[in-house]
C-alpha positions in Angstrom: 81.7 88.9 79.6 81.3 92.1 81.5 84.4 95.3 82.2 85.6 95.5 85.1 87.5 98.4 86.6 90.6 97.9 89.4 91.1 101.0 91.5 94.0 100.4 93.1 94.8 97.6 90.0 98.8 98.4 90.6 99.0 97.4 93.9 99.6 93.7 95.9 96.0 92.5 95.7 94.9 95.0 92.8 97.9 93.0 90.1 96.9 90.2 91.4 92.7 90.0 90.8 94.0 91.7 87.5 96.0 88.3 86.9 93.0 86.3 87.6 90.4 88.0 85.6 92.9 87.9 82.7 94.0 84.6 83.1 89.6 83.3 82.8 89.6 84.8 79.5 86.2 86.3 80.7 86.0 89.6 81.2 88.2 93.1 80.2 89.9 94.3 83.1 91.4 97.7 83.2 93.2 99.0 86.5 92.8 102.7 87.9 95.9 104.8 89.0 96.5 108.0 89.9 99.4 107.5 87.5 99.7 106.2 84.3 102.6 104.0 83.5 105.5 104.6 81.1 104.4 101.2 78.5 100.8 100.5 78.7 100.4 96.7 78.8 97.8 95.6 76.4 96.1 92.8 78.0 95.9 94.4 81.5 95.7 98.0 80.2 96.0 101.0 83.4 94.3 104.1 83.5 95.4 107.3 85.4 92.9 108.7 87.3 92.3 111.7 89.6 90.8 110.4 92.8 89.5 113.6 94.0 87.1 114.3 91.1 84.3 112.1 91.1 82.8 113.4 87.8 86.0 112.6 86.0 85.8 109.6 87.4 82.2 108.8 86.2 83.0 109.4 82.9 86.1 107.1 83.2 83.5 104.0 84.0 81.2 105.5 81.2 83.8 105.7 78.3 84.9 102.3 78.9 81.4 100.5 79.8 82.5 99.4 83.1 79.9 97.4 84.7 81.6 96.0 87.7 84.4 97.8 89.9 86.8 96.0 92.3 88.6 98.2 94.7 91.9 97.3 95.7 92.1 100.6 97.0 94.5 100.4 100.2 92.6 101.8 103.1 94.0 102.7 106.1 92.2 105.9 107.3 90.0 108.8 106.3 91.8 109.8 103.6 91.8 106.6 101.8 88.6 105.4 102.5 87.3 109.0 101.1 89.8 107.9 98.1 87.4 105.0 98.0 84.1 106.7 99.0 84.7 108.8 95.6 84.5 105.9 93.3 81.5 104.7 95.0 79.6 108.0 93.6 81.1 108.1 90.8 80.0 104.1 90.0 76.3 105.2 91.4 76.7 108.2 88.7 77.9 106.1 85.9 75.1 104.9 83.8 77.0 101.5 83.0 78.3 100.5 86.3 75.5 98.4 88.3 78.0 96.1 90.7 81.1 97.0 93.4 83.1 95.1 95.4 84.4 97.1 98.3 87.9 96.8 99.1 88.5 94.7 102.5 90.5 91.9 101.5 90.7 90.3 105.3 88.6 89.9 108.5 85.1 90.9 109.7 84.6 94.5 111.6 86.6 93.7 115.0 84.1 94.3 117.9 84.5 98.4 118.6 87.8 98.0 121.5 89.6 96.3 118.6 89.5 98.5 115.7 92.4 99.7 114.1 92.2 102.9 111.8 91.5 100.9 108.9 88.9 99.1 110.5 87.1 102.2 111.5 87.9 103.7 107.4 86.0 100.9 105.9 82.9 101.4 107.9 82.9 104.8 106.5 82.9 103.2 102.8 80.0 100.9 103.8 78.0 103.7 105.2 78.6 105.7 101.8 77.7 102.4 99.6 74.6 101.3 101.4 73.4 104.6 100.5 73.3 103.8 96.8 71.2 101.1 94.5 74.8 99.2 93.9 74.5 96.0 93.9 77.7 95.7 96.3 79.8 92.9 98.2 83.1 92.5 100.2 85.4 89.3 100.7 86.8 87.7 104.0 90.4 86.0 103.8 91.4 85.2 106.8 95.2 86.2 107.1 97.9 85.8 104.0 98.9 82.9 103.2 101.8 84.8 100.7 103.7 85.7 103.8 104.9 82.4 105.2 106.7 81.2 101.4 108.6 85.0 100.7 110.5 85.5 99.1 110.1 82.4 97.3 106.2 82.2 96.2 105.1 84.2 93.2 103.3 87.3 95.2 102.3 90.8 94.5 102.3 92.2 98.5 104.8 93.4 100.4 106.3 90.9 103.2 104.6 90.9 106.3 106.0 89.0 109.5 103.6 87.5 111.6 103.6 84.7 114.2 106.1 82.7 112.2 109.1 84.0 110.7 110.9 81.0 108.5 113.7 82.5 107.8 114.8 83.1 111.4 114.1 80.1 112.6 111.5 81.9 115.0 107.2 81.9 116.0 105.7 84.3 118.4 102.5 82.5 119.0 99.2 84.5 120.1 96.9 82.4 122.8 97.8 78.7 123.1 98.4 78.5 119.0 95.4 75.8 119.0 92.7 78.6 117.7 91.6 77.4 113.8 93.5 80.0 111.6 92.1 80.3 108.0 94.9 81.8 105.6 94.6 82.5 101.9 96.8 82.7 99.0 96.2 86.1 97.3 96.1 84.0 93.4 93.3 81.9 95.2 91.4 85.0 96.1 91.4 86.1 93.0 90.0 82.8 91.8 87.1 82.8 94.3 86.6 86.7 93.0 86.4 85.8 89.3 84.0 83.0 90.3 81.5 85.6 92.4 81.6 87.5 89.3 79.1 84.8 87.3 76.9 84.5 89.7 73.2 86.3 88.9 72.8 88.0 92.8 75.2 88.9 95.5 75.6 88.3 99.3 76.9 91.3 101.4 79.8 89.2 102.4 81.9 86.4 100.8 84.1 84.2 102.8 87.3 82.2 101.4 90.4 80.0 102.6 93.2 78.1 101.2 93.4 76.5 104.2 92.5 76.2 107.9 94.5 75.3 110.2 96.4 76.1 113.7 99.1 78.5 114.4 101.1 75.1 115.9 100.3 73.5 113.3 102.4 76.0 110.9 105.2 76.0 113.1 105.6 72.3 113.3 105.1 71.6 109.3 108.3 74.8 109.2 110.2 73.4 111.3 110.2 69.9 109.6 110.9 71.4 106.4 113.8 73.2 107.3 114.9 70.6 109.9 115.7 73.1 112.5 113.8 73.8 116.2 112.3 77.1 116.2 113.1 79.7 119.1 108.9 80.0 119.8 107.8 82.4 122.3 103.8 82.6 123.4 102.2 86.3 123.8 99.3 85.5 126.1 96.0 87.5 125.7 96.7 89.8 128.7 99.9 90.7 127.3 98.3 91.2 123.6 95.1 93.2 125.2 98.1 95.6 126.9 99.4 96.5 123.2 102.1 94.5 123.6 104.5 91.6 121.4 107.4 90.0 121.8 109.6 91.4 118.6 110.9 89.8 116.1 114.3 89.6 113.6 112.7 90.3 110.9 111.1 93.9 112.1 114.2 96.0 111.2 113.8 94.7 107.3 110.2 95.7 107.2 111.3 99.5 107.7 108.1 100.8 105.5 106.2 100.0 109.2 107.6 101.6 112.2 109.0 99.6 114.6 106.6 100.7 117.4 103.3 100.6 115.1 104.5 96.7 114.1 104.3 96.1 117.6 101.1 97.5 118.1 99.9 95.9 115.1 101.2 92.3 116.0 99.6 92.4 119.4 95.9 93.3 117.7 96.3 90.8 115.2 97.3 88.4 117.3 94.1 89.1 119.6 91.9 88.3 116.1 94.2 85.5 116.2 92.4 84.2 119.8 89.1 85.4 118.6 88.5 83.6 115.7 88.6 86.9 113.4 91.1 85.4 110.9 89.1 81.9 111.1 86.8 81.0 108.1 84.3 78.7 108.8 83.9 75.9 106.5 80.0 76.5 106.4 80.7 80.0 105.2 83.3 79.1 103.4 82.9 79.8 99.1 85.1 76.6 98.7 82.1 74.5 99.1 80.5 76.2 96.4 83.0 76.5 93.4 84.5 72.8 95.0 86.3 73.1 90.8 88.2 76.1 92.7 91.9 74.3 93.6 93.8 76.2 96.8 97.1 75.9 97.7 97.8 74.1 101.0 100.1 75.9 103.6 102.3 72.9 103.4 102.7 73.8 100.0 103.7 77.0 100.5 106.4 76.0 103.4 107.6 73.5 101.0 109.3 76.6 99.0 111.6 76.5 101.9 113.0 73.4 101.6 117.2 73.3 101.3 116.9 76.8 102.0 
């Protein structure tokens, strides 16, 4: 049984590897904030923390014999990955704290012409960790599988519409929809996290999937389960490379994104669509190794739809 701190341990993915290591009764989890909350919960106890001072910081991980840190820190440019950056030091300062897991949480670096800010951020966090004697790691997910049973499936992140919108009966496919897909439930990450946590040396990279499958495929399985034909439009790759997508209903209720960036967005994610980049191959693939490990299947999450 080791401690492990959560930096970013409030947010979508933070609450929920928080969940898992609680639910193994294996380790102590505590989760870093910058603020502390009104009624400190017991079992998953939060800390307030100020990001900025890395010898504070230090003596956080010290005081509480943290050995491991997980970052669920949200990056999304310079400011947050120097957010991040700051708890690598103060983890290579701490004289408990021997292991990190870098905060990623998705796909591989995007060749350079498809980088996106946060892309570009977490580069800057490896850069500062390989600099250190931290024994370090970072997961690959594929897409979320959470998205596609909202609001109806027990999950921590904030909706996201991409390709397939269930509610409105509508798909904006990337490509031909026939490229392997690998999406992930965010309570099976945390799983596969938990389970990297016992073993005795690290990889630089862990890969995981509740499933693979095909964008077409999703669409299909949805529109049997509702018993309705989808309105499905296809963004081809020239389109996509231009920065563009074919909106879609449910943009105006995600207003936290501006419209214009979700376009943007939904164009380069459906070019790592094409590519592979959200595609987890089974060789790779921790699911082999922790076979005891049981996912959720995407028809599983659809399924939350039914009569709906």
């Amino acid at each position: 049984m080791v401690v492990i701190a959560v930096p970013g341990g409030t947010g979508g993915v933070g609450r929920t590897i928080m969940d898992a290591l609680r639910d193994s009764g294996k380790h102590t989890a505590i989760a870093l904030s910058r603020k502390a909350p009104k009624t400190q919960d017991p079992i998953n106890p939060i800390l307030a923390v100020d990001y900025n001072d890395v010898d504070a910081l230090t003596k956080v991980l010290e005081d509480n014999n943290v050995e491991v840190v997980i970052s669920a820190i949200f990056i999304f440019d310079e400011t947050s990955s120097a957010t991040e950056i700051n708890v690598v030091k103060a983890a290579e300062k701490s004289k408990t704290t021997t292991r990190f897991i870098i905060s990623n949480w998705g796909l591989p670096t995007p060749p350079e012409e498809l980088r996106l800010s946060p892309q570009k951020a977490r580069l800057a966090v490896i850069a500062a960790i390989s600099q250190t004697t931290l024994e370090w790691t970072q997961f690959y997910n594929g897409f979320f599988l959470d998205y596609y049973g909202m609001p109806y499936i027990q999950s921590y992140l904030n909706p996201v519409t991409f390709v397939v919108d269930v509610a409105n009966k509508t798909a904006v496919i990337p490509g031909t929809g026939d490229e392997p897909v690998s999406l992930t439930y965010t309570r099976d990450l945390g799983k596969f996290v938990v389970a990297v946590l016992g073993l005795k040396e690290w990889e630089r990279e862990y890969c995981c999937r509740s499933e693979t499958t095909t964008w077409n495929k999703v669409v299909k399985r949805a529109e049997e389960i509702v018993g309705v034909k989808f309105k499905i439009t296809y963004d081809d790759v020239d389109m996509l490379k231009r920065g563009e997508s074919t909106e879609m209903p449910a943009y105006p209720s995600e207003s936290y994104i501006p419209k214009a960036a979700i376009r943007v967005l939904q164009a380069m994610f459906g070019l790592y669509s094409v590519y592979g980049l959200f595609h987890v191959p089974e060789e790779k693939a921790l699911n082999g190794k922790f076979p005891e490990i049981e996912t959720i299947t995407v028809d599983e999450v659809l399924d939350h739809w039914k009569g709906k």
